[in-house]
One Martini backbone bead per residue (centre of mass of N, CA, C, O) as a GRO file, in nm:
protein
  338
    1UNK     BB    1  -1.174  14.591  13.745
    2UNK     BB    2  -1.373  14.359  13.628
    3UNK     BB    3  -1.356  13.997  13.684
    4UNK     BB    4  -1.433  13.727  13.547
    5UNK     BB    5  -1.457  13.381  13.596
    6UNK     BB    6  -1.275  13.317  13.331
    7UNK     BB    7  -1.033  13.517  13.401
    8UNK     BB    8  -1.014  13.363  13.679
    9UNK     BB    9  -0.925  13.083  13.584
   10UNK     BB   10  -0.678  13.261  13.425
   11UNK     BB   11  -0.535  13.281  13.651
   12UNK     BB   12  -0.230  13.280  13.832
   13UNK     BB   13  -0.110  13.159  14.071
   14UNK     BB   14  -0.069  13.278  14.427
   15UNK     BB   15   0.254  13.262  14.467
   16UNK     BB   16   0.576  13.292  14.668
   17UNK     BB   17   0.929  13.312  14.625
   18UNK     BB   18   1.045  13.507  14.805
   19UNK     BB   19   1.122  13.361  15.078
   20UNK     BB   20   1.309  13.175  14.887
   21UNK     BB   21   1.533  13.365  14.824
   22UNK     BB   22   1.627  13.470  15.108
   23UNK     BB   23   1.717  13.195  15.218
   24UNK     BB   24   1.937  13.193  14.989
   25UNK     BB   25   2.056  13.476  15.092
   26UNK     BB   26   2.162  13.435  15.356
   27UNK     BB   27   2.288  13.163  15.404
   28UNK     BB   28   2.536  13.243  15.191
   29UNK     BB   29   2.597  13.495  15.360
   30UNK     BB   30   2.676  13.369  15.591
   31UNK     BB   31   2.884  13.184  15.458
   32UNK     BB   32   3.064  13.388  15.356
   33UNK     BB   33   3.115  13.561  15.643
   34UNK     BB   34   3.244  13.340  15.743
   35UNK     BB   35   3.516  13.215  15.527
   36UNK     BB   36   3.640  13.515  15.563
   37UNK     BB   37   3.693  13.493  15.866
   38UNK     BB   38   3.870  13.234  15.847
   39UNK     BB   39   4.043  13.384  15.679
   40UNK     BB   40   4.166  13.629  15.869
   41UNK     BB   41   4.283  13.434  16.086
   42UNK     BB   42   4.507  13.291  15.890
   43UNK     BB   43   4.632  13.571  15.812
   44UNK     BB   44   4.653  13.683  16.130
   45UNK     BB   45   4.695  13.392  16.332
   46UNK     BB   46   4.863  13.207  16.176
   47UNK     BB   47   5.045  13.362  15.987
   48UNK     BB   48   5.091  13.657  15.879
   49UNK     BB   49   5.005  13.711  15.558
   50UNK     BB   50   4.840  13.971  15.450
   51UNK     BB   51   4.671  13.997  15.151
   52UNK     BB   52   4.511  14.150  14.869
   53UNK     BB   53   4.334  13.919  14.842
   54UNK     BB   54   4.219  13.973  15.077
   55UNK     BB   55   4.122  14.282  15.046
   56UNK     BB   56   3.914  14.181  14.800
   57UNK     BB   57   3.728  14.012  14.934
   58UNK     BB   58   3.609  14.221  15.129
   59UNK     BB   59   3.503  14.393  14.871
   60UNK     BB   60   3.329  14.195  14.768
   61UNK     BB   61   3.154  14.118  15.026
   62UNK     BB   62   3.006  14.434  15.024
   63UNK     BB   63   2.876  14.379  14.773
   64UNK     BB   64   2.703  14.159  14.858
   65UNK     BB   65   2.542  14.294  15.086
   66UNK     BB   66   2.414  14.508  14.929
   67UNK     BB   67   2.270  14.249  14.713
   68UNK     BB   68   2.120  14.157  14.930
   69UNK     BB   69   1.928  14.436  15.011
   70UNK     BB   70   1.804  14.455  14.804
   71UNK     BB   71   1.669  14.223  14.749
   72UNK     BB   72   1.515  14.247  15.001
   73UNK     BB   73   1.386  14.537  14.842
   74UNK     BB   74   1.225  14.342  14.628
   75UNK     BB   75   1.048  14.160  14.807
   76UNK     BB   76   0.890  14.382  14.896
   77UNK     BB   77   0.795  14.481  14.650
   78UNK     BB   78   0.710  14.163  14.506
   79UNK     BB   79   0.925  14.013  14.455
   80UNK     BB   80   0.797  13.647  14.337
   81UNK     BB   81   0.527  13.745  14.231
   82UNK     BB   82   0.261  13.828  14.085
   83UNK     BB   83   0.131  14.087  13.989
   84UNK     BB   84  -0.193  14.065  14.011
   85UNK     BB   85  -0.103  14.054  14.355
   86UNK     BB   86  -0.019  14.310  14.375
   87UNK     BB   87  -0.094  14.605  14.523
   88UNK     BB   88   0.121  14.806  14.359
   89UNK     BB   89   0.173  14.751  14.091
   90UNK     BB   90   0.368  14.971  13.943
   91UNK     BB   91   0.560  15.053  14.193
   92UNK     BB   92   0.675  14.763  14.185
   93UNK     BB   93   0.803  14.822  13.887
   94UNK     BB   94   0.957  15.067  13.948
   95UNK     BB   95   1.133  14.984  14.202
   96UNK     BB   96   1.293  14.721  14.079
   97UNK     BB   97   1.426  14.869  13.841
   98UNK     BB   98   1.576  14.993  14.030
   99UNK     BB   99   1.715  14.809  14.217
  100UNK     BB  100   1.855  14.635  13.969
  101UNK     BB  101   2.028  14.833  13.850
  102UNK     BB  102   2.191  14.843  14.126
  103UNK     BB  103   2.280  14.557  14.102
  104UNK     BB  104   2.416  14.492  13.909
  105UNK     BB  105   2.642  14.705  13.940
  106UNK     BB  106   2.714  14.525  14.175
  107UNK     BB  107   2.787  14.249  14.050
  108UNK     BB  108   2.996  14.311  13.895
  109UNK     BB  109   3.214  14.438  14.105
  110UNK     BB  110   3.210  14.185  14.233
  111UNK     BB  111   3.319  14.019  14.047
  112UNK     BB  112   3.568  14.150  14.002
  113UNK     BB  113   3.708  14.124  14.286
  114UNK     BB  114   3.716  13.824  14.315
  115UNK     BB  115   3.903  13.781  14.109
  116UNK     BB  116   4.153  13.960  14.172
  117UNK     BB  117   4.142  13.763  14.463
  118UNK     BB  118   4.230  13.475  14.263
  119UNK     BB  119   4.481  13.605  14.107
  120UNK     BB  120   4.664  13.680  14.373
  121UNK     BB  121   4.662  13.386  14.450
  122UNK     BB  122   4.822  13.228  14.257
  123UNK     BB  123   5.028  13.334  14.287
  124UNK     BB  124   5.142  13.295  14.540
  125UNK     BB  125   5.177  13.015  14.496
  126UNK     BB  126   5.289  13.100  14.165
  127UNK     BB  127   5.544  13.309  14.075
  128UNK     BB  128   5.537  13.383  13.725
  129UNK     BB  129   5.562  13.533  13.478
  130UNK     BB  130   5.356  13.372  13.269
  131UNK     BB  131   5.126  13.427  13.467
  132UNK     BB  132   5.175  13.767  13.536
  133UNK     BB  133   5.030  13.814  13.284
  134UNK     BB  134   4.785  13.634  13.205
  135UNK     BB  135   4.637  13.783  13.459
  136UNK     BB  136   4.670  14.094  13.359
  137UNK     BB  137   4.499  14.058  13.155
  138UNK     BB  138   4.230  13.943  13.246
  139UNK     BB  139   4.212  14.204  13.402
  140UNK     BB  140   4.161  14.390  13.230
  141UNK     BB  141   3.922  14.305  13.064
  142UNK     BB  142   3.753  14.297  13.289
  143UNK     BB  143   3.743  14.533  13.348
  144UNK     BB  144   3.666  14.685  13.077
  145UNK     BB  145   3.398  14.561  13.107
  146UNK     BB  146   3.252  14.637  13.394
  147UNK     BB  147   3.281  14.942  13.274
  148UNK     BB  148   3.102  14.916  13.058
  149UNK     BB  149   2.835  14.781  13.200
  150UNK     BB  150   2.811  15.042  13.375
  151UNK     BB  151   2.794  15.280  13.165
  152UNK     BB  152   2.549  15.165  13.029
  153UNK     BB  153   2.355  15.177  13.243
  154UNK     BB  154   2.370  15.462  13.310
  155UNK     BB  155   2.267  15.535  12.974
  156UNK     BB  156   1.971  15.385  12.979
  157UNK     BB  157   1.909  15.663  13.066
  158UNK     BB  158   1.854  16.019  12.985
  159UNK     BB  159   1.793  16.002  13.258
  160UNK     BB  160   1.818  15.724  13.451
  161UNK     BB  161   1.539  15.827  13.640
  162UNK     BB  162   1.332  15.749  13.382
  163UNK     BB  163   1.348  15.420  13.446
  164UNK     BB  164   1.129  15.459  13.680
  165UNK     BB  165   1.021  15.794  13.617
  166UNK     BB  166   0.738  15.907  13.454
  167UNK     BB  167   0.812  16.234  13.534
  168UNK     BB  168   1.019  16.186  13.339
  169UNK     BB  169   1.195  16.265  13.078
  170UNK     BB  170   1.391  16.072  12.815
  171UNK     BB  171   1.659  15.901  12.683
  172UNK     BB  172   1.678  15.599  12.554
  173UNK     BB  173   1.781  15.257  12.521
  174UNK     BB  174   1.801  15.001  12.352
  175UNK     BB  175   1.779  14.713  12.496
  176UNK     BB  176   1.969  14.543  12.320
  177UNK     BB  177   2.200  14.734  12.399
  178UNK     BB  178   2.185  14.640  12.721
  179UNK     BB  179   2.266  14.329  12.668
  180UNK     BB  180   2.523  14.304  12.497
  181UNK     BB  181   2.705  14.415  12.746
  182UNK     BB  182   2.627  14.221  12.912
  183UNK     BB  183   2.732  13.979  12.763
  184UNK     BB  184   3.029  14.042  12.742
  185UNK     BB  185   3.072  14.024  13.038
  186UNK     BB  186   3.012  13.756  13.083
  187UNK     BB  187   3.213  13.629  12.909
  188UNK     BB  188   3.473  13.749  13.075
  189UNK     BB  189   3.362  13.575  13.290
  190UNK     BB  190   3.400  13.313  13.198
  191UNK     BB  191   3.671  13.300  13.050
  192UNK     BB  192   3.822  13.324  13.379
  193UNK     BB  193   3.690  13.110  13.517
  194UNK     BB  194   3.826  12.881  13.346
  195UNK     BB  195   4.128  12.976  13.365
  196UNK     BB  196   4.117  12.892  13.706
  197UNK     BB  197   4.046  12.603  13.655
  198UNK     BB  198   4.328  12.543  13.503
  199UNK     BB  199   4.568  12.672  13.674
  200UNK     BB  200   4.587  12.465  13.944
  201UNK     BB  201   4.701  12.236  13.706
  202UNK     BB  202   4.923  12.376  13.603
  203UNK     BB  203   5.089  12.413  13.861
  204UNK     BB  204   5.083  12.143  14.024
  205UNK     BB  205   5.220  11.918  13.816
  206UNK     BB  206   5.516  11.973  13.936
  207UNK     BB  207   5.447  11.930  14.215
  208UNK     BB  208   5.551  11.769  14.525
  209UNK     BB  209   5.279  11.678  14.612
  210UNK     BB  210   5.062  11.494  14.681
  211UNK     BB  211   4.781  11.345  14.476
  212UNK     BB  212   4.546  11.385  14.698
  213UNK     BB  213   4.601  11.715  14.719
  214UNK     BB  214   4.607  11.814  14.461
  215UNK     BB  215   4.297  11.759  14.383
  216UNK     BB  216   4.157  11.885  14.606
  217UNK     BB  217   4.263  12.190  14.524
  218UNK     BB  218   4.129  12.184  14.233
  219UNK     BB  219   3.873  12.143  14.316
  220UNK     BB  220   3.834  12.377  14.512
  221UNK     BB  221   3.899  12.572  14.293
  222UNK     BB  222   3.651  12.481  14.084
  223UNK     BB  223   3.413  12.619  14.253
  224UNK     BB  224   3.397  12.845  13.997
  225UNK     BB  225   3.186  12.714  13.809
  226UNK     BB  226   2.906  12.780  13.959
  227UNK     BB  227   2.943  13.074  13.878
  228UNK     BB  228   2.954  12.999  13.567
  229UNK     BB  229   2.647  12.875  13.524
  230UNK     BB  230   2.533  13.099  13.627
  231UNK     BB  231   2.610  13.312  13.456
  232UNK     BB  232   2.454  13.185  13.194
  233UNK     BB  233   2.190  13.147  13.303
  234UNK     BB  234   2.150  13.479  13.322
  235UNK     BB  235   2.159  13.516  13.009
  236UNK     BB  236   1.881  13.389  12.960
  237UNK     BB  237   1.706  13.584  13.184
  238UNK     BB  238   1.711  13.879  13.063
  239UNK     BB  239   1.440  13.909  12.906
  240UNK     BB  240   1.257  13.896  13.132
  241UNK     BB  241   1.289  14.220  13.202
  242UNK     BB  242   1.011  14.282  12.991
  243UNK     BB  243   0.827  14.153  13.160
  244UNK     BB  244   0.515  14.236  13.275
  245UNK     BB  245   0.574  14.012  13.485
  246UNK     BB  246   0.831  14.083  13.645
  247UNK     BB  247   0.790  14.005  13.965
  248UNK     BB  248   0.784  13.704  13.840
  249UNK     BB  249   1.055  13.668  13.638
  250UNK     BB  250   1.280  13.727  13.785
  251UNK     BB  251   1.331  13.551  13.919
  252UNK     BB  252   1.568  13.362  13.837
  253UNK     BB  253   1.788  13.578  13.777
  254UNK     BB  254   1.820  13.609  14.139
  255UNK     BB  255   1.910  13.342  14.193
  256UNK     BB  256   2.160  13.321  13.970
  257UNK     BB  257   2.296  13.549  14.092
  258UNK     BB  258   2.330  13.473  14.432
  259UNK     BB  259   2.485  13.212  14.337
  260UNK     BB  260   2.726  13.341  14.210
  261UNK     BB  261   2.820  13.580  14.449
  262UNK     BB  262   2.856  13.335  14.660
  263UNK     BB  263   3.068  13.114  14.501
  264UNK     BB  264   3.317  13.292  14.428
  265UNK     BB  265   3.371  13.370  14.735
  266UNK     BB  266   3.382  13.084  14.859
  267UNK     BB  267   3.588  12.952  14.646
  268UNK     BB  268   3.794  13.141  14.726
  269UNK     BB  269   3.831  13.073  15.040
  270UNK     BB  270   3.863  12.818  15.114
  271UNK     BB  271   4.201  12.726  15.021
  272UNK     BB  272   4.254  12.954  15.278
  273UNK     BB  273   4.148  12.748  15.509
  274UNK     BB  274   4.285  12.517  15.501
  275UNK     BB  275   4.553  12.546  15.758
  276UNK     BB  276   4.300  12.447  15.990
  277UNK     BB  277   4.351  12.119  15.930
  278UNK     BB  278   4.660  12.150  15.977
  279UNK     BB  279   4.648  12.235  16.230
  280UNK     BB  280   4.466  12.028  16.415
  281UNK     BB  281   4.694  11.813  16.365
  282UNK     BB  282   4.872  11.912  16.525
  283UNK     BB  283   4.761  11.944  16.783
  284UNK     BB  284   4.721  11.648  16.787
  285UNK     BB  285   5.006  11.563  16.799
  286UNK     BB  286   5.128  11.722  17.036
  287UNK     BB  287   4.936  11.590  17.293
  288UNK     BB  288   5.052  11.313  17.240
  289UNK     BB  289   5.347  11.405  17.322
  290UNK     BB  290   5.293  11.512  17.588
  291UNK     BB  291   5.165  11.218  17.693
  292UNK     BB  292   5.467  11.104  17.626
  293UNK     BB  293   5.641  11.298  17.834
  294UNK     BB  294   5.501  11.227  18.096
  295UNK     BB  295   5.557  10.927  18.087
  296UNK     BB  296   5.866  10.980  18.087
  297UNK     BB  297   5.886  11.125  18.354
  298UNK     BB  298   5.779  10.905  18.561
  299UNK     BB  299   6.033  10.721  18.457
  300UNK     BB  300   6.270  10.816  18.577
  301UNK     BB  301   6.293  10.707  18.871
  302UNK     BB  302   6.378  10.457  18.772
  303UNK     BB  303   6.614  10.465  18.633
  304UNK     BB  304   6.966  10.412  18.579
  305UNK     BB  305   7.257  10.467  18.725
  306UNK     BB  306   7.591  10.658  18.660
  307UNK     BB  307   7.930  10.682  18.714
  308UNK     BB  308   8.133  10.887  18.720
  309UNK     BB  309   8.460  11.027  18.750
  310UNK     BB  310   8.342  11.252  18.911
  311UNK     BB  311   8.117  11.070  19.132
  312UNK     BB  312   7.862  11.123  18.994
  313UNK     BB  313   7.537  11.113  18.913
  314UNK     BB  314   7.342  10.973  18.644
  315UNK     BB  315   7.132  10.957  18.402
  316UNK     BB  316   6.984  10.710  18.159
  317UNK     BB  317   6.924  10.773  17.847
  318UNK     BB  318   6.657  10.551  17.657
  319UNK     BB  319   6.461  10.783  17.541
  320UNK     BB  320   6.421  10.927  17.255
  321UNK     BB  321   6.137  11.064  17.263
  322UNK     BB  322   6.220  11.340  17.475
  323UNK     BB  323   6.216  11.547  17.201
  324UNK     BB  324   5.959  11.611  17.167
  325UNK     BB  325   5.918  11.824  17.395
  326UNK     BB  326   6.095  12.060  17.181
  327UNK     BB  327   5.879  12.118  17.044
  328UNK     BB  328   5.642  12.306  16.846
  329UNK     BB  329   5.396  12.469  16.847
  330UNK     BB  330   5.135  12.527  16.646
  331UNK     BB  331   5.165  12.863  16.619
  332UNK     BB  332   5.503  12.784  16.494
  333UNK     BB  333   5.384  12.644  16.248
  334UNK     BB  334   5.478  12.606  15.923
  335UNK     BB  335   5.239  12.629  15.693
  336UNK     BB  336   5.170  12.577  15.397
  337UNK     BB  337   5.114  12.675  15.130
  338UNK     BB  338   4.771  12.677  14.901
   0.00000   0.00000   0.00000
């Protein structure tokens, strides 16, 4: 169809967000495979003590890259770009909502399971009736909402490939009853969220370790607030998922998703990998009693010697530093839970 030259001059800029989305998905991408990964080191190689919670952020993990993978395949259909620019707007609009239709449903279940193993993670922490209640509540809930979210997605067309597939008839929900389901489960994750921000001040208000460690603790869990504003913000930008120009519509969406399910994550695992920190002061501990003990070894044989009763001479020890010596390895040393 000709474009007139008025037309043309309202056309809006030829702008493209796609690789800045990319950017921000591997980057977090990679920040997460990387916590993970130290953290299966501290929980197999340090502690010895793997648990549920790692076994959920592992499965947590494998949702946010598959979540990647979408995403990387709605750039390459044109999302983030306006519609009048991409090669083949239709084929493009029909694409990203199948991609996109799949990817929610990818969030909620990482959402879920970063939950659940950051829930296992507090008992680890501090194991009381009232909070193993509080947590199995919460964690209720939140499957529940999952569970509605998905199967809603699930049947907002059926058949569900009607909502890409224009040669299939089906018969869909109307948005707003899709909107409504979004709404419940981030609500139930928002305030999980919060309730896990503030377990960790509660937990450890009366236990005895530094004051400058506890605030620390709480601070690394409190980072999963980041993935609760985006959670909100993601709710903002819902309805843009009608805009004609969808494949630009979206990029905001996709941003505050990716920096949600990689944040979740992150602040999963930080406090679990503090640990490699209090090693690495032990290593240097261990270092300098080493080089206190050769110089000890090299001072032995100045040292005075004294005859017992039975003839024999010893040497006279006055260097309690020697006991140094005797200390275990760093990879035997208990570190405490965090």
């Amino acid at each position: 169809m000709a474009i007139t030259t008025t037309q043309s001059n309202a056309l809006p800029p030829d702008s493209d967000a796609g690789p800045g989305i990319l950017v921000e998905v591997y980057i977090l991408l990679i920040m997460a495979f990387v916590l993970v990964g130290l953290r299966c080191y501290v929980r197999l190689g340090v502690r010895s003590n793997w648990g549920w919670d790692d076994s959920m952020i592992i499965i947590a993990l494998i949702f946010w890259l598959i979540g990647a993978i979408l995403v990387q395949l709605e750039v390459n259909l044109g999302s983030g770009r306006h519609l009048v620019y991409v090669l083949d707007p239709e084929q493009a609009v029909l694409g990203i909502l199948k991609l996109n239709t799949f990817f929610q449903m990818d969030n909620v279940l990482c959402t879920l399971f970063t939950k659940i193993s950051i829930s296992i993670y507090i008992v680890r922490i501090k194991n009381e009736k009232w909070l193993r209640r509080m947590l199995w509540v919460l964690m209720v809930l939140m499957f529940l909402a999952t569970l509605i979210c998905i199967i809603g997605l699930s049947i907002s067309c059926i058949p569900l490939e009607a909502l890409w597939n224009p040669a299939i008839k089906g018969k869909c929900l109307p948005l707003q009853t899709v909107y409504i389901v979004s709404y419940v489960q981030s609500a139930f994750t928002i305030i999980t969220d919060l309730c896990f921000t503030v377990s960790p001040i509660a937990i450890l208000w009366n236990v005895q370790i530094r004051k400058g460690r506890k605030v620390l603790i709480c601070f690394l869990m409190s980072l999963g607030l980041v993935a609760t504003i985006s959670n909100a913000l993601r709710n903002v930008f819902v309805p843009d998922l009608t805009s004609p120009d969808l494949t630009h519509a979206i990029t905001p969406i996709t941003i505050v998703a990716v920096l949600e399910l990689s944040s979740g994550i992150i602040a999963a695992c930080i406090p679990a990998c503090m640990p490699l920190f209090q090693l690495q002061k032990i290593r240097e501990q261990q270092s300098d009693r080493y080089l206190l003990g050769n110089r000890a070894t090299k001072t032995t044989a100045w040292r005075p010697k004294s005859r017992s009763l039975d003839g024999n001479e010893t040497l006279v020890n006055d260097d309690s530093s020697l006991s140094a010596l005797h200390t275990k390895t760093a990879v035997d040393v208990v570190i405490s839970q965090v």
